[in-house]
DSSP file (Angstrom, degrees, kcal/mol; ACC not computed):
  #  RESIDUE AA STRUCTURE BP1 BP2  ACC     N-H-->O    O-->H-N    N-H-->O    O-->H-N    TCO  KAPPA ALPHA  PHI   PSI    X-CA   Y-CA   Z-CA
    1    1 A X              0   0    0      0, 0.0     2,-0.3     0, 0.0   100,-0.2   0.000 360.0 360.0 360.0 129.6  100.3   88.0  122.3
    2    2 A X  E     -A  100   0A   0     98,-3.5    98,-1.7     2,-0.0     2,-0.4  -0.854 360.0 -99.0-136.1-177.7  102.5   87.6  125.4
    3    3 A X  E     -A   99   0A   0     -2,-0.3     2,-0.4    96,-0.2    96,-0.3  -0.797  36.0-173.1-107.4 130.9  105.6   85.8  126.5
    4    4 A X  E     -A   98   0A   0     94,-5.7    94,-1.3    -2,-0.4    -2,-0.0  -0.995  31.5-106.6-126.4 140.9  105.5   82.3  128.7
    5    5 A X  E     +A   97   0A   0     -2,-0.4    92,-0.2    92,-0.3     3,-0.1  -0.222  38.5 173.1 -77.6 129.3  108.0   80.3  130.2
    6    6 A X  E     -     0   0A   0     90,-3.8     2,-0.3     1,-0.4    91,-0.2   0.716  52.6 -38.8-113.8 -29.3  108.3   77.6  128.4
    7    7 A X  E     -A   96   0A   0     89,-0.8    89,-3.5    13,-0.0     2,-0.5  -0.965  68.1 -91.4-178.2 162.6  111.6   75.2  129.7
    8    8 A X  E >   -A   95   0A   0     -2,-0.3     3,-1.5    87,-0.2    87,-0.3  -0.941  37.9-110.0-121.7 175.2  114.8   76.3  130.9
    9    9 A X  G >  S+     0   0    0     85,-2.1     3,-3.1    -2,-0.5    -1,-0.2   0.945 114.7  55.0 -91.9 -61.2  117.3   76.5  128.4
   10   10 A X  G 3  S+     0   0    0     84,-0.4     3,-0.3     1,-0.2    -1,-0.3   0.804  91.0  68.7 -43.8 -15.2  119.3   73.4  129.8
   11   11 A X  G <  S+     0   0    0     -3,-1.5     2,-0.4     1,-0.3    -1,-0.2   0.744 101.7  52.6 -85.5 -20.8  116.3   70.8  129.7
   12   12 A X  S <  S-     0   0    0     -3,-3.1    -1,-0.3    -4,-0.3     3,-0.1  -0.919  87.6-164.9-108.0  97.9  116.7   71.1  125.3
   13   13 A X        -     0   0    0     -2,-0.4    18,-0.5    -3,-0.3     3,-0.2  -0.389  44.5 -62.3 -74.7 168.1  120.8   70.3  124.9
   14   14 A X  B    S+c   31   0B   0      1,-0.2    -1,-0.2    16,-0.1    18,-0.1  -0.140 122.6  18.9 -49.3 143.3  122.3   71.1  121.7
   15   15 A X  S    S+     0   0    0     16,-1.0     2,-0.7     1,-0.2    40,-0.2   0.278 102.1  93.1  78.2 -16.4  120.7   69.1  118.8
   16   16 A X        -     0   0    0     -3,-0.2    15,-1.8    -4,-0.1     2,-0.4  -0.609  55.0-150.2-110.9 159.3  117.6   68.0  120.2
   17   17 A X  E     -D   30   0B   0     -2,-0.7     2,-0.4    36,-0.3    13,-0.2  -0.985  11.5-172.6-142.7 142.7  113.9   69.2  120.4
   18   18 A X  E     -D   29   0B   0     11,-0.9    11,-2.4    -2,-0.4     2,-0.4  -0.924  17.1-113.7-118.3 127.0  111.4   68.8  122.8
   19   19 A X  E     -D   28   0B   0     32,-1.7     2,-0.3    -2,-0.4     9,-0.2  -0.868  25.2-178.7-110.4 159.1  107.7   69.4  123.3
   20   20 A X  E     -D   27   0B   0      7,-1.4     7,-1.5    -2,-0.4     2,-0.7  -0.953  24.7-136.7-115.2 133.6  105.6   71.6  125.5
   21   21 A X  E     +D   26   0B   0     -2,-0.3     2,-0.3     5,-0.2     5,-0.3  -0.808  32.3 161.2 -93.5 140.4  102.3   72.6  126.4
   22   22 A X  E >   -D   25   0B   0      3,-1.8     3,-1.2    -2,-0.7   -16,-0.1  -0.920  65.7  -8.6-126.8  99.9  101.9   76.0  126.8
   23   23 A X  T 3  S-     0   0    0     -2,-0.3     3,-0.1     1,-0.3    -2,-0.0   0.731 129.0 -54.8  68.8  21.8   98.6   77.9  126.9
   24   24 A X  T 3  S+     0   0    0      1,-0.4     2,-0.5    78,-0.1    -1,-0.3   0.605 119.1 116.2  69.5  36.5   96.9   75.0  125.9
   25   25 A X  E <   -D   22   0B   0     -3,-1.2    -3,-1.8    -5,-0.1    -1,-0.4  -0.826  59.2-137.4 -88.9 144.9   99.4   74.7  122.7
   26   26 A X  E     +D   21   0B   0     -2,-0.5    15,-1.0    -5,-0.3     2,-0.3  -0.897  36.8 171.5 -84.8 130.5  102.0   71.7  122.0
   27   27 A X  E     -DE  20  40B   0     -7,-1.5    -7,-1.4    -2,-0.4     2,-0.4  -0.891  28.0-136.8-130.8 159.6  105.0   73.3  120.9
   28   28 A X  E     -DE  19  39B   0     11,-1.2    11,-1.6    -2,-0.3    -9,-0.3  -0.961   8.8-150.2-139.1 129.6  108.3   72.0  120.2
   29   29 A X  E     -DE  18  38B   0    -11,-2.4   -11,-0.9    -2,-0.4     2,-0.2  -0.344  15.9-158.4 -83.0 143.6  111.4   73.8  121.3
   30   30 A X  E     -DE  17  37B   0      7,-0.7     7,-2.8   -13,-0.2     2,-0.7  -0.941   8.7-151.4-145.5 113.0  114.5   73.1  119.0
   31   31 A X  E     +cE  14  36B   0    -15,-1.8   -16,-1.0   -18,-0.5     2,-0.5  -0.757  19.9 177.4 -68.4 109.3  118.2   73.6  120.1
   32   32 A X  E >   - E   0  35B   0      3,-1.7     3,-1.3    -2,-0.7    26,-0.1  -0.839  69.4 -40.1-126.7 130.0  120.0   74.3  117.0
   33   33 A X  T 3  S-     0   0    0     -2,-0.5     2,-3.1     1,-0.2    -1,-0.3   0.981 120.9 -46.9  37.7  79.8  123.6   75.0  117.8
   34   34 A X  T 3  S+     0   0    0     -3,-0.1     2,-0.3     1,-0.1    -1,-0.2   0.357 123.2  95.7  66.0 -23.7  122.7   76.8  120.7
   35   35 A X  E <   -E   32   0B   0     -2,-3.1    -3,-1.7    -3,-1.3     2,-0.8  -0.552  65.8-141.9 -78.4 151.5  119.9   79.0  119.3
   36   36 A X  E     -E   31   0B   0     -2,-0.3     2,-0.3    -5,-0.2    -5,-0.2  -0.924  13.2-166.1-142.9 147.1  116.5   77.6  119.9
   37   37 A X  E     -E   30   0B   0     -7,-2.8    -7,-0.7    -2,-0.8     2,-0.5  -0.920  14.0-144.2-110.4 122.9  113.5   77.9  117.3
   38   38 A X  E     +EF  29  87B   0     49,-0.7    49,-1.7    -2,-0.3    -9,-0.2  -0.929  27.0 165.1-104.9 120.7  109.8   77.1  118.4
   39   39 A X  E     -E   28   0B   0    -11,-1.6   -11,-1.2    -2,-0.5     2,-0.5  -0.546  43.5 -74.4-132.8-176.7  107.6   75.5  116.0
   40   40 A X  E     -E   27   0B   0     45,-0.2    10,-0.3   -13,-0.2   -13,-0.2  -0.695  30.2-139.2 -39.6 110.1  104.1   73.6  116.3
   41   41 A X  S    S+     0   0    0    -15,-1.0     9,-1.4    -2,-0.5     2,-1.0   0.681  79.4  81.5 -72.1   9.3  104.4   70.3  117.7
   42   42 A X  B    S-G   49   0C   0    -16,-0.2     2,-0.2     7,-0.2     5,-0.2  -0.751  71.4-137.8-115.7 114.5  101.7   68.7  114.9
   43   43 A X     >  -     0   0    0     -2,-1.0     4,-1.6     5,-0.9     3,-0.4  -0.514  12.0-132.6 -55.8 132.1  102.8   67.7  111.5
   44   44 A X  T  4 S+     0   0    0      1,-0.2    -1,-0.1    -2,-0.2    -2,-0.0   0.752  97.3  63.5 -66.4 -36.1  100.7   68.6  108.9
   45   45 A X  T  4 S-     0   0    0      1,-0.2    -1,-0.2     3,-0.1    -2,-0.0   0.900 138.1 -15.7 -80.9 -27.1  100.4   65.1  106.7
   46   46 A X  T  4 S-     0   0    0     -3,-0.4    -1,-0.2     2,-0.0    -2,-0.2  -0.029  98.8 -94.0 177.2  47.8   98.4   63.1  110.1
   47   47 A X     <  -     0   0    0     -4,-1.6    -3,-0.2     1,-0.2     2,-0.1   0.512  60.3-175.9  61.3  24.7   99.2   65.5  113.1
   48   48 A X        -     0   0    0     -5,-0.2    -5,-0.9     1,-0.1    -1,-0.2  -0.273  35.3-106.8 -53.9 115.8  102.2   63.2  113.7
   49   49 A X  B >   -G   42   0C   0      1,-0.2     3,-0.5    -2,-0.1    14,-0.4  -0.251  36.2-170.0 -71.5 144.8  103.9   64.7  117.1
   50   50 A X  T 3  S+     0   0    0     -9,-1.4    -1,-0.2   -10,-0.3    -8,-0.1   0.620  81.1  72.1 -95.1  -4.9  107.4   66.8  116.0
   51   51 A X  T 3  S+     0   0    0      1,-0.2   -32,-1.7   -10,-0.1    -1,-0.2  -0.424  99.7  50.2-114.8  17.9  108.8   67.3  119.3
   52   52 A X  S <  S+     0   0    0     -3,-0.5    -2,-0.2   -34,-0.2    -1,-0.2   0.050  96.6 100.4-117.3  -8.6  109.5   63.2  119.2
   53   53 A X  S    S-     0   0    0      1,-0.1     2,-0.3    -4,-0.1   -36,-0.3   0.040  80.5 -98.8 -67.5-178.1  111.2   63.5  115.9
   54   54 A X  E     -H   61   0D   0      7,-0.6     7,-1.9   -38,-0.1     2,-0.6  -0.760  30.5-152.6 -89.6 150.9  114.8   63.6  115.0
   55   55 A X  E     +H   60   0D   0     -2,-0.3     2,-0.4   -40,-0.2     5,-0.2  -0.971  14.4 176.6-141.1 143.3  116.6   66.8  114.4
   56   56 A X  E >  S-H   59   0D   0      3,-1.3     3,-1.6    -2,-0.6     2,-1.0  -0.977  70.2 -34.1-130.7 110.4  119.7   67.4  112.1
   57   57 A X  T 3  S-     0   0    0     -2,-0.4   -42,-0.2     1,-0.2   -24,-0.1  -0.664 121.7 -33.3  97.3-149.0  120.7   70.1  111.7
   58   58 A X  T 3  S+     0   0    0     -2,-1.0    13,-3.4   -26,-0.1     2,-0.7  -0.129 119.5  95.6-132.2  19.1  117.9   73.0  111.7
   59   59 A X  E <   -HI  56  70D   0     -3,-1.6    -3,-1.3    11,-0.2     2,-0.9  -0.887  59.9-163.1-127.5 118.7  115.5   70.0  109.9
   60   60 A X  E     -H   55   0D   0      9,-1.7     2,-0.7    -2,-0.7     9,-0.5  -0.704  10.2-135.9-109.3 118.4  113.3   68.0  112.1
   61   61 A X  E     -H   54   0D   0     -7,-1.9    -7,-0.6    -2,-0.9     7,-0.2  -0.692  11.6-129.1 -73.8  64.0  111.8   65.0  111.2
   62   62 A X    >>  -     0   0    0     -2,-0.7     4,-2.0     5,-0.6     3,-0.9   0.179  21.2-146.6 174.9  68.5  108.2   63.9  111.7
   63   63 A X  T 34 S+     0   0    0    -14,-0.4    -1,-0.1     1,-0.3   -13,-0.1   0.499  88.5  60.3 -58.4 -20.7  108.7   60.2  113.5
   64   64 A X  T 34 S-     0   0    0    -15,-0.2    -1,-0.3     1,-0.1    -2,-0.0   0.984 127.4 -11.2 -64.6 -61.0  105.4   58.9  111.7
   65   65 A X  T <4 S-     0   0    0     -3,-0.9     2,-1.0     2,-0.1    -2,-0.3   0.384  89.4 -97.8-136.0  18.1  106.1   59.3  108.4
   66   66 A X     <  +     0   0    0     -4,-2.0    -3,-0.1     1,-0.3    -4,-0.1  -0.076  61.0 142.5 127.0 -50.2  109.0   61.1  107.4
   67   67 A X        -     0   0    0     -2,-1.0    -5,-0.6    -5,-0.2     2,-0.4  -0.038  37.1-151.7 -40.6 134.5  107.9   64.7  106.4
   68   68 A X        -     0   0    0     -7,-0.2     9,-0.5   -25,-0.0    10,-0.4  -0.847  12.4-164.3-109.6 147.2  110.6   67.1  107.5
   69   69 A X        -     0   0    0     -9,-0.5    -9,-1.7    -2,-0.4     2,-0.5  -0.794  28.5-123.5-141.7 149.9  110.3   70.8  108.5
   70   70 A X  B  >  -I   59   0D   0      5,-1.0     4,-2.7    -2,-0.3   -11,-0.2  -0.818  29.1-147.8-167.3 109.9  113.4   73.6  108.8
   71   71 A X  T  4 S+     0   0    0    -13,-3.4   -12,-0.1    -2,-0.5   -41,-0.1   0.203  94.4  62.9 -88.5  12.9  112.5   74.5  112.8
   72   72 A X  T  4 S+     0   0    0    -14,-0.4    -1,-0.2     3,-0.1   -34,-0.1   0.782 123.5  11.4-103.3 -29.1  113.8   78.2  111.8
   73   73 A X  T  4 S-     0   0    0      2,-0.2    -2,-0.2   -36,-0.1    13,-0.1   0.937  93.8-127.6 -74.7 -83.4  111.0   78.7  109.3
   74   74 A X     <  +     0   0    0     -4,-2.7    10,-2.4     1,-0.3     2,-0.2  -0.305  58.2 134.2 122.1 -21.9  108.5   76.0  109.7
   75   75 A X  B     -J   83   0E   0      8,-0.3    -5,-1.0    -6,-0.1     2,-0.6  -0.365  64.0 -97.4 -99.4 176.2  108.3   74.8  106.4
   76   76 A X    >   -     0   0    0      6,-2.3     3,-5.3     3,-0.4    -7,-0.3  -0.411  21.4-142.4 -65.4  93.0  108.3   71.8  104.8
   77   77 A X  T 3  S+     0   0    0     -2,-0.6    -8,-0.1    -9,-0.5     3,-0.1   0.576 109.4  34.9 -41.8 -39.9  111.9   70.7  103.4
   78   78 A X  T 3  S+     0   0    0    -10,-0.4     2,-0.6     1,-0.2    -1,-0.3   0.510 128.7  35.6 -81.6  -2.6  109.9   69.2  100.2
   79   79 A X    X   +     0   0    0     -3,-5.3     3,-0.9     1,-0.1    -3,-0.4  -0.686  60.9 177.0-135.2  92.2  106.9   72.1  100.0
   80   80 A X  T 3  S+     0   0    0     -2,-0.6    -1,-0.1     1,-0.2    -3,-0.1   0.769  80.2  63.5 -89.2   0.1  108.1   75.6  101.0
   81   81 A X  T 3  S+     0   0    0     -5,-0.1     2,-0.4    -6,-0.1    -1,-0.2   0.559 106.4  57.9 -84.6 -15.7  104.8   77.3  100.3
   82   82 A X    <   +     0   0    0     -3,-0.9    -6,-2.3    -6,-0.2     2,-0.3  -0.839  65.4 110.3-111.6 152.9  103.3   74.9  103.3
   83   83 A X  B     -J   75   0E   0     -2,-0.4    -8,-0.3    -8,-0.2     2,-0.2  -0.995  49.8 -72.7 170.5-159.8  104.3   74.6  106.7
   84   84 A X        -     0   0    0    -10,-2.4     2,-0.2    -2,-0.3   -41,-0.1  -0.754  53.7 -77.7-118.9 179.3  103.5   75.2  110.8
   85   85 A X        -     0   0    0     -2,-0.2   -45,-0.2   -46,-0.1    -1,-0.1  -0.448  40.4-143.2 -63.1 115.6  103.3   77.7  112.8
   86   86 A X        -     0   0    0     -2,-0.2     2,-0.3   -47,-0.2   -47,-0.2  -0.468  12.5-155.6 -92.8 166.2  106.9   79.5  114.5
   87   87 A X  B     -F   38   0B   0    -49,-1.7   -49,-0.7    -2,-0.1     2,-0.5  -0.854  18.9-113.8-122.4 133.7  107.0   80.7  117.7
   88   88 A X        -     0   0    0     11,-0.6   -51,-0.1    -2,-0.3    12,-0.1  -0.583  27.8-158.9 -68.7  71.5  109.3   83.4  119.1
   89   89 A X        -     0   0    0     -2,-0.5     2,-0.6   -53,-0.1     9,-0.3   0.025  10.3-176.7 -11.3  97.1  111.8   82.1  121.7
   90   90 A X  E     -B   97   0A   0      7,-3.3     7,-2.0     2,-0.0     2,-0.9  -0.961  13.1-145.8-115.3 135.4  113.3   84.7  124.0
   91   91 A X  E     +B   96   0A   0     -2,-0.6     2,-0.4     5,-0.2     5,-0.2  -0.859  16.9 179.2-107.8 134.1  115.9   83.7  126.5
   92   92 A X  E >   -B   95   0A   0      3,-2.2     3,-0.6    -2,-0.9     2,-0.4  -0.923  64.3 -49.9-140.8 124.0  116.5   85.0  129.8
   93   93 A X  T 3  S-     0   0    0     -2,-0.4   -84,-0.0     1,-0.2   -85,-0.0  -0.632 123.7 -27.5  31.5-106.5  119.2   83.7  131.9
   94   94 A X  T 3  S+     0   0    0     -2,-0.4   -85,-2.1   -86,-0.1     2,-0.5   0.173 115.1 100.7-130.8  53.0  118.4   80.5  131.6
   95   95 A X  E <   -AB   8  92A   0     -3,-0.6    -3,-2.2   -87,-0.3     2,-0.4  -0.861  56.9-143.9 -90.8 123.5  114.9   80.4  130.9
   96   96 A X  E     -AB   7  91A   0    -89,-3.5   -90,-3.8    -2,-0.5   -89,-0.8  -0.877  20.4-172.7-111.9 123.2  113.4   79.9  127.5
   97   97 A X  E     -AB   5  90A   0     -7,-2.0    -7,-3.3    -2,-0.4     2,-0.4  -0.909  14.4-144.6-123.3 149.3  109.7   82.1  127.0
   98   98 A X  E     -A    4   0A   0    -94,-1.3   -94,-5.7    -2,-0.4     2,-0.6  -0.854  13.1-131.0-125.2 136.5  107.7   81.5  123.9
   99   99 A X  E     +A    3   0A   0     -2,-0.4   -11,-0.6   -96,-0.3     2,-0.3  -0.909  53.2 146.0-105.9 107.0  105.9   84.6  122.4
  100  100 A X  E     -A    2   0A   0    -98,-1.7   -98,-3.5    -2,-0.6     2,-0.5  -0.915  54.7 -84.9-142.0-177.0  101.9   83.0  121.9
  101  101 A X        -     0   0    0     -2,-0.3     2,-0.2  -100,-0.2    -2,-0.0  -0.836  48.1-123.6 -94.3 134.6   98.2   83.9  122.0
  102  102 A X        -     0   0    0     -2,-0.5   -78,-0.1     1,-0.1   -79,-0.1  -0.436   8.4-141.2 -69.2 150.3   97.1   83.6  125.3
  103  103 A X              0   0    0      1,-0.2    -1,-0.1    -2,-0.2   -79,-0.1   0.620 360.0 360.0-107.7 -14.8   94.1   81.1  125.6
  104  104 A X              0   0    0      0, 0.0    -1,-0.2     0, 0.0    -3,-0.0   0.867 360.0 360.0-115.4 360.0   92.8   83.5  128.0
């Protein structure tokens, strides 16, 4: 596992989430209050992208259909034994790096 620059910090404001490919992942970066959380950008119920969704909060909503996810976890606000995959975030100045498996 190693760390990649993923966005800088300013390009996700507070409240909103974005995706990114990274290392041949989609992820989606999530501001929440000022912290940011890195999740899987595919929704489990039809791979619906989550890094278009809406986010409230620390729960981001799936724009296809509805399913919602807690971007600190990953899991699923109705199923907490399912969910996707988190990412570790680090920021430095103002650069945002995601901790993944490198694809090479």
């Amino acid at each position: 596992m190693a760390f990649f620059r993923a966005a800088k910090s300013s390009e996700i404001p507070v409240g909103t989430i974005h995706k990114f490919q990274l290392e041949g992942k989609i992820i989606a970066i999530a501001n929440v209050e000022g912290k940011f959380h890195a999740i899987s950008n595919t929704c489990l119920h039809r791979g619906g992208p989550l890094g278009q969704g809406t986010l409230q909060g620390a729960v981001v909503t799936c724009p296809w259909h509805g399913w919602s996810y807690d971007v600190t976890s990953g899991k699923l606000s109705h199923n907490q034994a399912a969910g996707v995959p988190c990412y570790t975030v680090e920021v430095r100045g103002d650069e945002l790096f995601v901790e993944i498996e490198s694809a090479r």
